[in-house]
The first five atom37 places (N, CA, C, CB, O) and aatype in JSON, in Angstrom:
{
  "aatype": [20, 20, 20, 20, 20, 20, 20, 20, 20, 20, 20, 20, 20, 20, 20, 20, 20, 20, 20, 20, 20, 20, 20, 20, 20, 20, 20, 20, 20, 20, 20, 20, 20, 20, 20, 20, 20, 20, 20, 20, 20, 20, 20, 20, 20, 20, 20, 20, 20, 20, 20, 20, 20, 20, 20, 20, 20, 20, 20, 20, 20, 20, 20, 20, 20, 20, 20, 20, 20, 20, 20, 20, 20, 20, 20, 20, 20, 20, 20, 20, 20, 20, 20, 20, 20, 20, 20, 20, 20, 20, 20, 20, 20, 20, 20, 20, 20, 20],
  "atom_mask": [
    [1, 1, 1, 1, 1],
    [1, 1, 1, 1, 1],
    [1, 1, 1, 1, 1],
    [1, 1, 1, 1, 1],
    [1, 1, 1, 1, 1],
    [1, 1, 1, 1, 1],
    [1, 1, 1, 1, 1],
    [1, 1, 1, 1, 1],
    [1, 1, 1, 1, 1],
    [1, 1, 1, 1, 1],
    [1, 1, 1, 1, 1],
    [1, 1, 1, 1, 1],
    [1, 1, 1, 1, 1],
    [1, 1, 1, 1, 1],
    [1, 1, 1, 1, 1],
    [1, 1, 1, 1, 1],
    [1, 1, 1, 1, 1],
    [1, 1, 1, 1, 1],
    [1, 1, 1, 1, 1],
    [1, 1, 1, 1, 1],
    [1, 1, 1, 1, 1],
    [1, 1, 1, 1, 1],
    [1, 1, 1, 1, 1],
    [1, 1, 1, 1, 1],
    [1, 1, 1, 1, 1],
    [1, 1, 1, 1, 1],
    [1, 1, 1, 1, 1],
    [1, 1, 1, 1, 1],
    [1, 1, 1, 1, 1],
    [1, 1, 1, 1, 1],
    [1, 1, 1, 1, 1],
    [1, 1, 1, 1, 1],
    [1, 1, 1, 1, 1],
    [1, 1, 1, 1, 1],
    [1, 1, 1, 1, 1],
    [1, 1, 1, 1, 1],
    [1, 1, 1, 1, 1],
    [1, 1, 1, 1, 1],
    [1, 1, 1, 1, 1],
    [1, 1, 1, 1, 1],
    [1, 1, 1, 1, 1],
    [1, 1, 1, 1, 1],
    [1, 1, 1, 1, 1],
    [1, 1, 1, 1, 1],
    [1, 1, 1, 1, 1],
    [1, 1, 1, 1, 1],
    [1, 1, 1, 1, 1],
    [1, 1, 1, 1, 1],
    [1, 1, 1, 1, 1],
    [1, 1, 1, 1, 1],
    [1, 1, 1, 1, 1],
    [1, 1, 1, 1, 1],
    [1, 1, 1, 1, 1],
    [1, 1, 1, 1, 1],
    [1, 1, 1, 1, 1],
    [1, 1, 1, 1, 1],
    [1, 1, 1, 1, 1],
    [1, 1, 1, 1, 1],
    [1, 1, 1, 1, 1],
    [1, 1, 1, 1, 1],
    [1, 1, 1, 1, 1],
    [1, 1, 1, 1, 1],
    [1, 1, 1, 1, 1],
    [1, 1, 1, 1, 1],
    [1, 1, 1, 1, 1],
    [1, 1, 1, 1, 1],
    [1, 1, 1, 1, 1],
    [1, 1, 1, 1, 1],
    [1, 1, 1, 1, 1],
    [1, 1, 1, 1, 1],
    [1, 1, 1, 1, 1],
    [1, 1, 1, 1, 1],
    [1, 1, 1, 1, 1],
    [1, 1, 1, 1, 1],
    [1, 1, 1, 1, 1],
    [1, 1, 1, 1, 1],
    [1, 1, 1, 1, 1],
    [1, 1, 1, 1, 1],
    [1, 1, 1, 1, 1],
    [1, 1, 1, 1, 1],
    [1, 1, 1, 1, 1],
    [1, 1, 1, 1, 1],
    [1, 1, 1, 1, 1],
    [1, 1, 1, 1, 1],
    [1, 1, 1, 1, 1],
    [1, 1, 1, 1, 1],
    [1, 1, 1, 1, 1],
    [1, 1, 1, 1, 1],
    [1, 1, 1, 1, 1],
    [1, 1, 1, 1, 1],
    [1, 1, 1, 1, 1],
    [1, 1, 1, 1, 1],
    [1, 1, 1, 1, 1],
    [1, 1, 1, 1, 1],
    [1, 1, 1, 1, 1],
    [1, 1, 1, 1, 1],
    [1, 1, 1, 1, 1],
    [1, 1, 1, 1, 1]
  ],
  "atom_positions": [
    [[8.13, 6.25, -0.89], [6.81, 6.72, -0.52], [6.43, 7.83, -1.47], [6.77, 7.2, 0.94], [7.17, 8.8, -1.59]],
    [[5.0, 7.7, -2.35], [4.69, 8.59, -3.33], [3.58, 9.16, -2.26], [4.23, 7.95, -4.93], [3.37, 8.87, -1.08]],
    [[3.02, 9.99, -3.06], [1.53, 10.68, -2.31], [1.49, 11.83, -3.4], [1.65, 11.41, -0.3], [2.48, 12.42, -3.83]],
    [[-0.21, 12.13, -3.89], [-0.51, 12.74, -4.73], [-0.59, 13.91, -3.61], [-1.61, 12.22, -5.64], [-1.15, 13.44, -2.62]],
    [[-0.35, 14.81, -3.47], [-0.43, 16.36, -2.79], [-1.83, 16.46, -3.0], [0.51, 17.75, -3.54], [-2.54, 16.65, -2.01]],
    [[-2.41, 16.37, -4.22], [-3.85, 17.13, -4.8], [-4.74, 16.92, -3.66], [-4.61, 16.42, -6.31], [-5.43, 17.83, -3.22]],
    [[-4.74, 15.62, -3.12], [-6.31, 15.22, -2.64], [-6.06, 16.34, -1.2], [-6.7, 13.0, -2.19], [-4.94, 16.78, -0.93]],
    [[-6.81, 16.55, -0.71], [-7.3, 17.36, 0.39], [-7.54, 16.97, 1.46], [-8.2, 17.89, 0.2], [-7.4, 15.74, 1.38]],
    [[-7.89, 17.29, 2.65], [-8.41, 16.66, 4.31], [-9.23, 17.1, 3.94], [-7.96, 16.97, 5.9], [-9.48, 17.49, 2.8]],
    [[-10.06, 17.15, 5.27], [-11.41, 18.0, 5.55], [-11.01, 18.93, 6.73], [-12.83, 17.0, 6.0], [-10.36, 18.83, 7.77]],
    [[-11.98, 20.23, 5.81], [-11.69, 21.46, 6.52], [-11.88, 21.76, 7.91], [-12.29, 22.32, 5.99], [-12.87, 21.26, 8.44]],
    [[-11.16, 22.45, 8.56], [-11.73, 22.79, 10.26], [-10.61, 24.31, 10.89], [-11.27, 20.84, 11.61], [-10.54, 25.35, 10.24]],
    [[-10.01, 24.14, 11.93], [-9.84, 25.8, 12.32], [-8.64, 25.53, 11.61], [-9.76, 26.55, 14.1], [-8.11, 24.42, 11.58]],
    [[-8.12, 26.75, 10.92], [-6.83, 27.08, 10.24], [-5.94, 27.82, 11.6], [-7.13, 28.23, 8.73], [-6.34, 28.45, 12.58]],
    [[-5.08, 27.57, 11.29], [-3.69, 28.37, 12.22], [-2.59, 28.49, 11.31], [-3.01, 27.41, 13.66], [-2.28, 27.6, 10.52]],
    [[-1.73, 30.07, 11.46], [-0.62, 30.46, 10.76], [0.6, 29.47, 11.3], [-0.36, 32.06, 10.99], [0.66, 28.94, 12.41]],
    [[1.27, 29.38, 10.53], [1.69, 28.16, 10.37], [3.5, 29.33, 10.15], [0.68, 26.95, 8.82], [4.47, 29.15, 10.88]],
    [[3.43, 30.49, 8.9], [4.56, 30.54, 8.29], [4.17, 32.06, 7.44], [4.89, 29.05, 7.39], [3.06, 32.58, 7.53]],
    [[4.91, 32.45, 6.91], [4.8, 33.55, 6.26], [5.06, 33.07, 4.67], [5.79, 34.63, 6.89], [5.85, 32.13, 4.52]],
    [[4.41, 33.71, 3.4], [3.93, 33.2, 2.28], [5.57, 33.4, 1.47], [2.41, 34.1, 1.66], [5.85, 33.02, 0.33]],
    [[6.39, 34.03, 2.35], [7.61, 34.38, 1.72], [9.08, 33.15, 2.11], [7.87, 36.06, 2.34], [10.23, 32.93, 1.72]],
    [[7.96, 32.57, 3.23], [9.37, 31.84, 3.85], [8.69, 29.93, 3.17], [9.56, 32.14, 6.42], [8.73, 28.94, 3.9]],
    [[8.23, 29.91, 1.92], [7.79, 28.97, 1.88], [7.45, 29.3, 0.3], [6.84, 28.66, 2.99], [6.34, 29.37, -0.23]],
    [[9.06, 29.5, -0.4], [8.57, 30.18, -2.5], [8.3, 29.09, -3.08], [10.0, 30.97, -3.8], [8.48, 28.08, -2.4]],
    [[7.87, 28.94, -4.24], [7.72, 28.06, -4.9], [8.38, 26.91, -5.09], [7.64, 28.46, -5.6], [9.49, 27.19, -5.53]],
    [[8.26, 25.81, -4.99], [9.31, 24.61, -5.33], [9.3, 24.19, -3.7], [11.13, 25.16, -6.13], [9.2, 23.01, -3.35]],
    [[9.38, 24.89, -3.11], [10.3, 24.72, -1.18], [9.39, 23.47, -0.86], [9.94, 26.48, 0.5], [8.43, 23.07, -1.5]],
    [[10.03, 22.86, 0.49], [9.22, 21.85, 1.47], [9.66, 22.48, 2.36], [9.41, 20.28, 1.58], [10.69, 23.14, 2.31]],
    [[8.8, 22.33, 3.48], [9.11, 23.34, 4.99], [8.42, 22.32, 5.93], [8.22, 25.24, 5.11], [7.29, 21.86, 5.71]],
    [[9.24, 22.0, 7.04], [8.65, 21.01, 7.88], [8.46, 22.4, 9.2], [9.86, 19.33, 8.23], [9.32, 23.27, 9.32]],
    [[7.33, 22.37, 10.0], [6.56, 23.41, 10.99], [6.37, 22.71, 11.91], [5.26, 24.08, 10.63], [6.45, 21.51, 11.62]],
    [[6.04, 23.02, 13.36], [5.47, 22.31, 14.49], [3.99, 23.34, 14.44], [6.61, 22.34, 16.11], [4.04, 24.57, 14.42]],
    [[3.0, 22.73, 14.43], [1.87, 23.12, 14.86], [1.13, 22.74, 15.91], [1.29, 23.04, 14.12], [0.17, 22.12, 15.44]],
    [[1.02, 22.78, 17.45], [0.13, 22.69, 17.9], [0.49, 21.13, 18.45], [-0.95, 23.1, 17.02], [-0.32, 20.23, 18.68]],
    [[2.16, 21.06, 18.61], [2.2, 19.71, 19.49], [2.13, 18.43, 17.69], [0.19, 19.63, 21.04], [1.91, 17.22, 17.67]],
    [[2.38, 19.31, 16.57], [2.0, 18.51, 15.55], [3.49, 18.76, 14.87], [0.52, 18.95, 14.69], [4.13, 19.8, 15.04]],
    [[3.88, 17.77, 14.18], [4.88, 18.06, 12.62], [4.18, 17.85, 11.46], [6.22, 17.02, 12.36], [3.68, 16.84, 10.98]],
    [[4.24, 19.27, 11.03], [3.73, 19.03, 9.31], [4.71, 19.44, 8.57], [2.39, 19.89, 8.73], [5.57, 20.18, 9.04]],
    [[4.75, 18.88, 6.83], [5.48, 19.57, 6.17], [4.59, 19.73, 5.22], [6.71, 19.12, 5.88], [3.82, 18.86, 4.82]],
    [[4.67, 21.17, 4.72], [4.61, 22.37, 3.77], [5.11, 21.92, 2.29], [5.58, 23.64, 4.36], [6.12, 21.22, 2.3]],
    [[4.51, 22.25, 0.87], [4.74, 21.95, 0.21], [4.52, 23.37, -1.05], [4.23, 20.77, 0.36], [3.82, 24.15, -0.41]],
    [[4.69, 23.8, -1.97], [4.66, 24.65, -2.46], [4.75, 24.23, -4.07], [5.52, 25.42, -1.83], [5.89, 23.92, -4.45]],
    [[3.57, 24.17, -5.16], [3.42, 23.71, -6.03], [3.57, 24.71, -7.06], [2.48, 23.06, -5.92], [2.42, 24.84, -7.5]],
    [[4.32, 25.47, -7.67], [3.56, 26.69, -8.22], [3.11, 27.14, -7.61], [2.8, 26.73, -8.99], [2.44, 27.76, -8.43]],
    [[2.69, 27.57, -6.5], [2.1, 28.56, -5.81], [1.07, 28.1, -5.29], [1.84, 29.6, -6.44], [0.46, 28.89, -4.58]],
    [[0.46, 26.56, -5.45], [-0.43, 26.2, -4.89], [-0.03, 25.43, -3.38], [-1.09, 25.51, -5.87], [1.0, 24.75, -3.4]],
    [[-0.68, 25.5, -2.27], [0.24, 25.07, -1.08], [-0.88, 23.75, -0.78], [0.54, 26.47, 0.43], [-2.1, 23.61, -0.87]],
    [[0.25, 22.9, -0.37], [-0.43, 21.32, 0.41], [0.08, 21.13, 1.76], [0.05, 19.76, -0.43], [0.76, 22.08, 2.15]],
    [[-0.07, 20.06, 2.66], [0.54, 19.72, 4.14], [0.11, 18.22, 4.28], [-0.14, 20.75, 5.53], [-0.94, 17.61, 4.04]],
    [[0.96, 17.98, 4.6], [0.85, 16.63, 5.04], [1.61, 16.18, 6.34], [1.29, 15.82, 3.96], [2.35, 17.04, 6.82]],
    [[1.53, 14.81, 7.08], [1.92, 14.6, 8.17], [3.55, 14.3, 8.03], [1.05, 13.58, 8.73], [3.93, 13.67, 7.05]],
    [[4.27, 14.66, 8.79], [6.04, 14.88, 8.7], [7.04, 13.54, 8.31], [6.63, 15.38, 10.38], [8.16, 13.43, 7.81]],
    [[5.69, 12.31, 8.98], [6.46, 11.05, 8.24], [5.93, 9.97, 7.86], [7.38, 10.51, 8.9], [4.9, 9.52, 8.36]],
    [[6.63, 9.4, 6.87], [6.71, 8.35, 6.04], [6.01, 7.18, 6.82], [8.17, 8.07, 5.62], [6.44, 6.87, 7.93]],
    [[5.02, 6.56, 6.31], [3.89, 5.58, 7.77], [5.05, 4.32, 7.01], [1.13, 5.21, 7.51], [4.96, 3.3, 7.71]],
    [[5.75, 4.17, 6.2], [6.52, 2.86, 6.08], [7.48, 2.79, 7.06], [7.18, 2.67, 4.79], [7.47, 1.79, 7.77]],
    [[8.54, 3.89, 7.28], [9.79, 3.38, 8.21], [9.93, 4.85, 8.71], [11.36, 2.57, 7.35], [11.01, 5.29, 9.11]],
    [[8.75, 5.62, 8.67], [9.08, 6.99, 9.48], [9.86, 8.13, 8.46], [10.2, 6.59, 10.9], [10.12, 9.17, 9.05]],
    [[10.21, 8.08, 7.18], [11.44, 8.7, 6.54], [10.44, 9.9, 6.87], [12.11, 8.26, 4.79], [9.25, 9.86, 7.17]],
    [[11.59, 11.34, 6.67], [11.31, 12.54, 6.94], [10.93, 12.8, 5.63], [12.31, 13.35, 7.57], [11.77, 12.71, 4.73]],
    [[9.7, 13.13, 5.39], [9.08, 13.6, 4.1], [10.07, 15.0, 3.73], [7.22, 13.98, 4.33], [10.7, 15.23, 2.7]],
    [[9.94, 15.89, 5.09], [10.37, 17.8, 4.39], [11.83, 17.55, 3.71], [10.69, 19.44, 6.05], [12.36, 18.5, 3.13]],
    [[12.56, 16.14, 3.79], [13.91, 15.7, 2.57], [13.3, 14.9, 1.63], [15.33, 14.7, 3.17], [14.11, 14.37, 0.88]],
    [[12.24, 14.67, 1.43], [11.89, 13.82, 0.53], [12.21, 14.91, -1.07], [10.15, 13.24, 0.94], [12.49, 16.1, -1.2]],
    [[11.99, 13.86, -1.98], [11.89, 14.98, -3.32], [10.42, 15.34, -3.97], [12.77, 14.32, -4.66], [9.59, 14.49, -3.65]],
    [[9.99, 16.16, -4.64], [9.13, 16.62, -4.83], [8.92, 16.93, -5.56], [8.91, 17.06, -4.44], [9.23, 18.11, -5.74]],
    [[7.81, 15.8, -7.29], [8.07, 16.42, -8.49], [6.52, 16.72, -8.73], [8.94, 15.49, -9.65], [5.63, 15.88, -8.65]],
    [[6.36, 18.03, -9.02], [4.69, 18.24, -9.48], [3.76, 18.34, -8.1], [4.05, 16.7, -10.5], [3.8, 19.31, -7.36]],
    [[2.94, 17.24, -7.88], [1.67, 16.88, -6.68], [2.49, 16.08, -5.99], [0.08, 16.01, -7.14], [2.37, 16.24, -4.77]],
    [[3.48, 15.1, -6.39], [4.03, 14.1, -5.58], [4.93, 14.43, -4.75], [4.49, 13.21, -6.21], [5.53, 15.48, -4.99]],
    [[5.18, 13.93, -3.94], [6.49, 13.96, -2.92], [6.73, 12.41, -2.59], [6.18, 14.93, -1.32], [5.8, 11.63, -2.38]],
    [[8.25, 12.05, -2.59], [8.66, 10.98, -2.7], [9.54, 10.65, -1.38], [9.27, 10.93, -3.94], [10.65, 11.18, -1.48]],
    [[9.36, 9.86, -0.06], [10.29, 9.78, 0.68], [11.71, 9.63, 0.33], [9.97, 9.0, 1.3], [12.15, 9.01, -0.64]],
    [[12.32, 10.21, 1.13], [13.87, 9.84, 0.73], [14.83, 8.57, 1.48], [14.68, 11.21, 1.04], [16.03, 8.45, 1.72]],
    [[13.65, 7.72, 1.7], [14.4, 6.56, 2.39], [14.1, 5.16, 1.03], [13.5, 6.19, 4.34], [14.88, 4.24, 0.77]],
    [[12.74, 5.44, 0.37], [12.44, 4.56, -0.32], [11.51, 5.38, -1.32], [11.93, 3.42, 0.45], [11.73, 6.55, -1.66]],
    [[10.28, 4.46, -1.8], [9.49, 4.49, -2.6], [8.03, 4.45, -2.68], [9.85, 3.89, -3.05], [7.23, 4.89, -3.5]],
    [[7.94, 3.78, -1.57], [7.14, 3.03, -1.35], [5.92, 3.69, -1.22], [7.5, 2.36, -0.46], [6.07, 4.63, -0.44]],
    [[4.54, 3.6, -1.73], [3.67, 4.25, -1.7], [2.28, 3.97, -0.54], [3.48, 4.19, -2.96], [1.59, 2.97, -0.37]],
    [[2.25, 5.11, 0.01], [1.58, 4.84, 1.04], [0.42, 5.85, 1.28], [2.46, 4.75, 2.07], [0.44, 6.85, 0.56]],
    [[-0.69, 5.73, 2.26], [-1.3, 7.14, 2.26], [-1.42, 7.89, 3.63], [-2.7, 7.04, 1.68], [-1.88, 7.47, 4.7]],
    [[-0.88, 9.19, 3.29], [-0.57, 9.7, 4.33], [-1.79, 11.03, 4.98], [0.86, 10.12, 3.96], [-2.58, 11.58, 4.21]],
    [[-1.73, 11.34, 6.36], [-2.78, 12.52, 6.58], [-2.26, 13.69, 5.88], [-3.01, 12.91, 8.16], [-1.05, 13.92, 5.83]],
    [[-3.35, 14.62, 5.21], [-3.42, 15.57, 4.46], [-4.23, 16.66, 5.6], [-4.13, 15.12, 3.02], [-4.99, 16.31, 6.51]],
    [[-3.78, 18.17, 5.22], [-4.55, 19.09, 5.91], [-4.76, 20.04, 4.76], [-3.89, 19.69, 7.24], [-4.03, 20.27, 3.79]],
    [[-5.96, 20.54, 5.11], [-5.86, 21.59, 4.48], [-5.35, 22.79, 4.69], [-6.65, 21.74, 4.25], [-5.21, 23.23, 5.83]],
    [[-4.83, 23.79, 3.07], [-3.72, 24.72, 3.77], [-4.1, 26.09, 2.7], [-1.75, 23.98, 3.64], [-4.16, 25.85, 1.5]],
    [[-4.32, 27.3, 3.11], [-4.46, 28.31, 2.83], [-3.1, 30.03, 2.49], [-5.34, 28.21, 3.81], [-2.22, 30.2, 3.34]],
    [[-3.13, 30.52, 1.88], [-2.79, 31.37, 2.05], [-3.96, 32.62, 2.36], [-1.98, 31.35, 1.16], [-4.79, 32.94, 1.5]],
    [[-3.87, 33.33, 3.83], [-4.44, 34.26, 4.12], [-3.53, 35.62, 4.29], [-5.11, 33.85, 5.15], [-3.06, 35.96, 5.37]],
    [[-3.38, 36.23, 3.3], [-2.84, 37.55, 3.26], [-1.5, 37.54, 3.78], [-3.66, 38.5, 4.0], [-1.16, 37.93, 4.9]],
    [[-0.67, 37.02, 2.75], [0.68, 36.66, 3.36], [0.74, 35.84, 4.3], [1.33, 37.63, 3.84], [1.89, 35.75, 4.72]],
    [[-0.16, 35.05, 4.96], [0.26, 34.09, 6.1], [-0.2, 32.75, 5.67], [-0.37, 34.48, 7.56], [-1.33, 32.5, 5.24]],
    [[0.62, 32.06, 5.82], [0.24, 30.02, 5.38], [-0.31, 29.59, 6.11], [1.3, 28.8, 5.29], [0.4, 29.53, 7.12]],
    [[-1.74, 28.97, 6.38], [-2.66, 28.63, 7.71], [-2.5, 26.9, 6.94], [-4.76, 29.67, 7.93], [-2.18, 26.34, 5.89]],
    [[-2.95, 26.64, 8.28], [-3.03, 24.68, 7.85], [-4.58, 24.53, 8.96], [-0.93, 23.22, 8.77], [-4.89, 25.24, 9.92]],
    [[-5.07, 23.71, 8.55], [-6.45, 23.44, 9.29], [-6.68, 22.12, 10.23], [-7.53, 23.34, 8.16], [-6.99, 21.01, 9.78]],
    [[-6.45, 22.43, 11.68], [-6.15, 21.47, 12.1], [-7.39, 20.79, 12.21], [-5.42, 21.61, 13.09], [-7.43, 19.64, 12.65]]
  ]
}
């Protein structure tokens, strides 16, 4: 399972999610939000979220690998498209927009 990170959701209420320290560069961080699993992605410093699993066989994306925009399940390959949120850093805190 590939997925370009870049593309975006559409915006709506943000909620802290994580602190900007517990989530450095390179990391994947899987969060419960709100009765939700997302995982956290950290590009250079640019942050993405997406939904926690793989719509082919469920694989846990936050083990997947992660080169650049992409993240790759770690069960397969297989490319699929997954829900995206949008995700902020607000003053040290990582918000995701549910």
């Amino acid at each position: 399972m590939q997925l370009d990170l870049a593309k975006e959701s559409e915006i709506s209420d943000f909620v802290t999610v994580c602190k900007e320290v517990d989530l450095p560069a390179g990391a994947i961080r899987k969060v419960e939000v709100q009765g939700q699993t997302i995982v956290l992605y950290n590009v250079g410093g640019k942050l993405y979220a997406t939904q926690q699993e793989c719509l082919h066989r469920q694989g846990p994306l936050d083990e997947g690998e992660l080169q650049g925009t992409v993240i790759t399940c770690p069960w397969h390959g297989r490319a699929r498209k997954l829900k995206t949120y949008a995700v902020r850093n607000a003053g040290g805190e990582v918000q995701v927009a549910l």
